[in-house]
N, C-alpha and C positions, 0 to 999 in steps of 0.2 A: 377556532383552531389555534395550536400551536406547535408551532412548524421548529422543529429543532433540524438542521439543513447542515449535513457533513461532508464536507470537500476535501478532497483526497490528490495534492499538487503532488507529480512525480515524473520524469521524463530520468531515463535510465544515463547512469557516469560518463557509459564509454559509448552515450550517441553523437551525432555530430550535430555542431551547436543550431546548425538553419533549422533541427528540429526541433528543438530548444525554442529558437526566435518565432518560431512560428504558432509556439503552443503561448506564449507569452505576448505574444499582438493580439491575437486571436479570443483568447481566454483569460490569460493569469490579470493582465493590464484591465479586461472586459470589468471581471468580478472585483478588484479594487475599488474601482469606480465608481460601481455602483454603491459598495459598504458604503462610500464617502458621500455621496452624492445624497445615501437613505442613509442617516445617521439611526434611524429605527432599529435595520436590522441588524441581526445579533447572528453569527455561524462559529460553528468550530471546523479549524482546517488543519489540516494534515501538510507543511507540505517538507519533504522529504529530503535530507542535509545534501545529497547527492546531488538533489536539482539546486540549490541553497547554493553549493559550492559552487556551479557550472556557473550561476548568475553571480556571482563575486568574482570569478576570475574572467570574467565577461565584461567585467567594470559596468552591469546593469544596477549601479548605486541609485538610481533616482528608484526604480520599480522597490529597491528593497527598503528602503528610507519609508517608502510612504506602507509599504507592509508592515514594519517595526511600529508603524503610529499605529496603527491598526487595531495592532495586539497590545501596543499601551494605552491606551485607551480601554480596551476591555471588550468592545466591539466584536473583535474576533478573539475566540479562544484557541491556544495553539498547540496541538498535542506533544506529546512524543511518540520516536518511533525507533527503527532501526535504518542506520543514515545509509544503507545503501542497496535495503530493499528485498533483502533475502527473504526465504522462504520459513520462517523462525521452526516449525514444528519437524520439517528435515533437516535441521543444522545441529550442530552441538551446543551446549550451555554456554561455554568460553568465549566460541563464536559470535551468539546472540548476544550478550552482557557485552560485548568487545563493541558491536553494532550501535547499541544504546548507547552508552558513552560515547562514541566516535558524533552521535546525532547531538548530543548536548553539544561539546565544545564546539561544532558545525554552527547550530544554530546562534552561540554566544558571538564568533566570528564575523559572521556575515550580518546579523542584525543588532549586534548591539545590544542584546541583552541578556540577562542571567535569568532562566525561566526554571523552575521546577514545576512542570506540567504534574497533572493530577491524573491526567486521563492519557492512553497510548492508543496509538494504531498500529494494529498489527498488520504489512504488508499484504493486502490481498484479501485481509480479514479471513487471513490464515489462521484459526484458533484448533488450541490442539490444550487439554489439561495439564500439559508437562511446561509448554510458554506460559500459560496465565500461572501458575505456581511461582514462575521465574519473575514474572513483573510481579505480582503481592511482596513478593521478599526484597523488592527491589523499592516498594513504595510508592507503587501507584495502586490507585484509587477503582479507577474505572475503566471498560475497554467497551470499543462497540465491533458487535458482530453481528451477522445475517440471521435474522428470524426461523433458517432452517436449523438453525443450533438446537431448536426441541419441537416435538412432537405434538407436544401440549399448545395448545391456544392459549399463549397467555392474556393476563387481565390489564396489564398495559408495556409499555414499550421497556420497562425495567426490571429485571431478573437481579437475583443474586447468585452466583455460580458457587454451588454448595462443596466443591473439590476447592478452589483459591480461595474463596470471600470477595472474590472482586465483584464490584457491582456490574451489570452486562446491560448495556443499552442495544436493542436490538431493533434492526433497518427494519421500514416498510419493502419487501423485496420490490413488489406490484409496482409501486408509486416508482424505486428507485430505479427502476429499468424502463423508466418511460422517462419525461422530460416533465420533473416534478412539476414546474412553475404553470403547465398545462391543465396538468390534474388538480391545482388548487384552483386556479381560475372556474374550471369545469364546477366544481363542487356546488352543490345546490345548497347548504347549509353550511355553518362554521358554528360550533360549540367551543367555547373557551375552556372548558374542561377534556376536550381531545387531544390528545397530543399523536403529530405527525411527525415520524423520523424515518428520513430520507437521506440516504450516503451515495454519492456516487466521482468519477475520477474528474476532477477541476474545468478537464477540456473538454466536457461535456457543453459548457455553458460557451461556446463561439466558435470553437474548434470542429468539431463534432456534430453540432448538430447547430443549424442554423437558424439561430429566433429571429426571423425578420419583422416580427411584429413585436418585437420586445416585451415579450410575457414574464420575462426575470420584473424590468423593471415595472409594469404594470401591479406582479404582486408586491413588491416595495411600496405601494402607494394603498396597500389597501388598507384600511383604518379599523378593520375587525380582527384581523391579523394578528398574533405577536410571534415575535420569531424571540427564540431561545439556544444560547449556547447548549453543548450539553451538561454540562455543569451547573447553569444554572438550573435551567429545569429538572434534575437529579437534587437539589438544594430545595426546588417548590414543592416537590411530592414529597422528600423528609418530611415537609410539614405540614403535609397533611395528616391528619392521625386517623382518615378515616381509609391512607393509601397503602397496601401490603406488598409487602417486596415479598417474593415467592423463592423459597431457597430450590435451583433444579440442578441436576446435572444435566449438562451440555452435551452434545456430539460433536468432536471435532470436523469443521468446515471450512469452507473458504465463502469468499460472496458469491461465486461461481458453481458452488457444489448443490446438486439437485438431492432430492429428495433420494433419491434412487442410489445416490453416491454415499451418503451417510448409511443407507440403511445396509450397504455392501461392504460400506467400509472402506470406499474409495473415496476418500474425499478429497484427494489431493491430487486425481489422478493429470488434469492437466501440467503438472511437474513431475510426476514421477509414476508413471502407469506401466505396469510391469510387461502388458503388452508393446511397449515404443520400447522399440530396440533402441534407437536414438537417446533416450529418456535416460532409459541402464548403463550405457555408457557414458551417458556425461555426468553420470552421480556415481561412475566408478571411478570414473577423472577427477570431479571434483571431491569425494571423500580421501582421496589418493592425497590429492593438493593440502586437503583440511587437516591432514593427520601432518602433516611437518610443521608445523605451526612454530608446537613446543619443543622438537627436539633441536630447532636451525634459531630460535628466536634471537640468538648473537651473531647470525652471519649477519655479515657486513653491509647486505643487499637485502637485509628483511625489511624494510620500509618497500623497497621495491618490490617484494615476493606477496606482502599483505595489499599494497597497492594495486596490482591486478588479480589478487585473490577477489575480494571485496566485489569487483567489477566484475567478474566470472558468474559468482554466487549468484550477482540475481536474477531476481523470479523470470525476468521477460528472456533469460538465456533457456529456461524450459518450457517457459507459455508457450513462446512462439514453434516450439515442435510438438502441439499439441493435437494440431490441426484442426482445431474447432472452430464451429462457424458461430461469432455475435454478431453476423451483422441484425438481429432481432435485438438487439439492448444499445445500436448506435455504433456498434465495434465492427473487426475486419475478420476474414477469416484466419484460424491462428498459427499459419503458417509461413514462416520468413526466413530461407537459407542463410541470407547477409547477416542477421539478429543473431540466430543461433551461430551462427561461424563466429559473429564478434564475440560472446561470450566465449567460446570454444578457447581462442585466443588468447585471448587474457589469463585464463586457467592456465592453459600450459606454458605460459608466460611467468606464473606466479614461480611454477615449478624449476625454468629455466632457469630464473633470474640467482638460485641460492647459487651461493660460489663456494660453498666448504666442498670437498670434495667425495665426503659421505654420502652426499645427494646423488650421486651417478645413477647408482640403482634405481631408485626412482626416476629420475629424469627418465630410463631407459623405458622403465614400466609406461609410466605416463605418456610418451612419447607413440606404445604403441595404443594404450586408448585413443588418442589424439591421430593416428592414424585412421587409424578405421571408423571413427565417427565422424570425421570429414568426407570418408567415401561414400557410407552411409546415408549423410546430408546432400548430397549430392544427386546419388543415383535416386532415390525420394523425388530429389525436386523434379529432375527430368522425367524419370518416368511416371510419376502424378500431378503434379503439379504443372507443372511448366506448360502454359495456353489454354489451361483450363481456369 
């Protein structure tokens, strides 16, 4: 078997940092160690300029020094993404390209080096045909996304998405919604010509879910094994010339989008479901916020307006009013007043902050979104939520 293993590090701007430290005792520090400890394995990780930043200004230099060797060395491959987690297929163009950039000079910053990644993560493994068009033109190579992206059974874990040309590496959902290093242990045969890809969120491996018998490190140690960045093994199957990349159109999804959601055409609906009143308003707040971008970009205060724009935007200000329950993949159920108020926050914050005085109108609009979707969040929690 070969295990191509994608880690996806991200702990949201505006959390407070003990959830930070704890996702990084627990997990970030766990999976380091091991890379170092099994110079064998090979992973590509994700991990996300927002979390990057928090641990630079945390003065967590040792944790990032020894992640920088990592990735020079080659050991670990290190995508690109969007630095601060948005939802790229509900955002505007400006927006997401603004994103990507902001993730380079992030990751140049905090570790030390100048990377031109090949391959991207899209937030959430939010793929939509209008994003992957924007990353081709941009110059990446390859993106990975959920196996629910087509219909078809494909012949192996590499597609080619016939609307961008990017190459599509696509998750085992099965494997990645359980606790991979289980299911390979389990396996009754390993063929060197299979290939396993498995993607799931970093705090899986100590956070999350508890390996007391350290089955990460037991499969490091197994000798039939090879683990493969994605990149490389996207470079083994080139050359095969007996391997065929299958040109398909995709449906846009998320990793969390069920079969039932693409074929309705909801696939995003844990961000924006036009049933969550909560949902409508805070994409009428936040499009409200997104449309002054261009006309205020010389007030005085737009460092500060983008600053908790960025922070508003992302995904976990809409997951968490989705109200779904993962606790079946390791997760919580997805509902959290305090999450969605911080995000809420920040938004109307971006809006506050412009000081030209053309802004009033707005402010005054936003102000009453921002209203009512705090009362909203509230009367929800109490009367559903709350001791249930």
């Amino acid at each position: 078997m070969q295990w191509i293993n994608f880690l996806h590090f991200y702990q949201p701007a505006n959390t407070d940092f003990y959830i930070i430290k704890e996702a990084l005792d627990k997990s970030y520090w766990r999976l380091v160690r091991l890379m170092e400890e099994h110079p064998n394995l090979h992973m590509t990780w994700n991990v996300s300029g927002c979390l990057l930043e928090r641990l630079y200004d945390a003065q967590e230099f040792n944790f990032l020094e020894h992640l920088a060797a990592l990735i020079k060395s080659g050991q670990i491959e290190l995508t690109a993404t969007a630095a601060y987690h948005g939802l790229l297929p509900l955002l505007p163009e400006t927006e997401i390209i603004k994103q990507i950039k902001a993730n380079s000079k992030i990751v140049k910053k905090t570790l030390g080096i100048k990377l031109r990644p090949v391959g991207f993560f899209l937030p959430e493994m939010a793929y939509s045909p209008k994003v992957a068009r924007i990353l081709k033109s941009l110059g990446y190579d390859w993106i990975i996304i959920d196996e629910v992206a087509t219909a078809l059974k494909p012949p192996s874990f590499l597609v080619k998405d016939k609307r961008s040309g990017l190459k599509v590496v696509l998750r085992n959902r099965q494997v990645s919604c359980s606790y991979p290093p289980t299911q390979i242990l389990k396996a009754k045969s390993i063929s060197n010509r299979d290939f396993l890809v498995t993607a799931t969120d970093a705090e899986l491996y100590g956070l999350r879910h508890k390996d007391q018998t350290a089955e990460m490190e037991k499969v490091g140690k197994l000798k039939n094994l090879q683990t493969l960045t994605v990149s490389e093994a996207i470079g083994k199957v080139e050359k095969d010339k007996d391997f065929i990349i299958d040109d398909l159109v995709l449906a846009a999804c998320s990793w969390d989008s069920s079969r039932s959601d693409v074929r309705h055409n909801t696939p995003f609906k844990l961000w924006k479901d036009k049933n969550n009143v909560i949902h409508r308003d805070l994409w009428r707040l936040a499009n409200l916020a997104l449309s002054l971008d261009k006309p205020f970009s010389k007030d005085k205060n737009y460092k500060w307006y983008r600053w908790h724009l960025v922070r508003g935007l992302a995904s976990c200000t809409f997951w968490w009013a989705s109200e779904y329950d993962f606790s079946r993949v390791f997760g919580p159920y997805a509902w959290n007043p305090d999450i969605i108020e911080r995000g809420l926050e920040d938004m109307i914050r971006a809006v506050r902050s412009l000081d030209d005085k053309e802004s009033k109108k707005y402010k005054l609009e936003a102000e009453k979104y921002y209203l009512k979707i705090k009362k909203n969040i509230w009367q929800r929690h109490w009367n559903k939520h709350w001791q249930n």
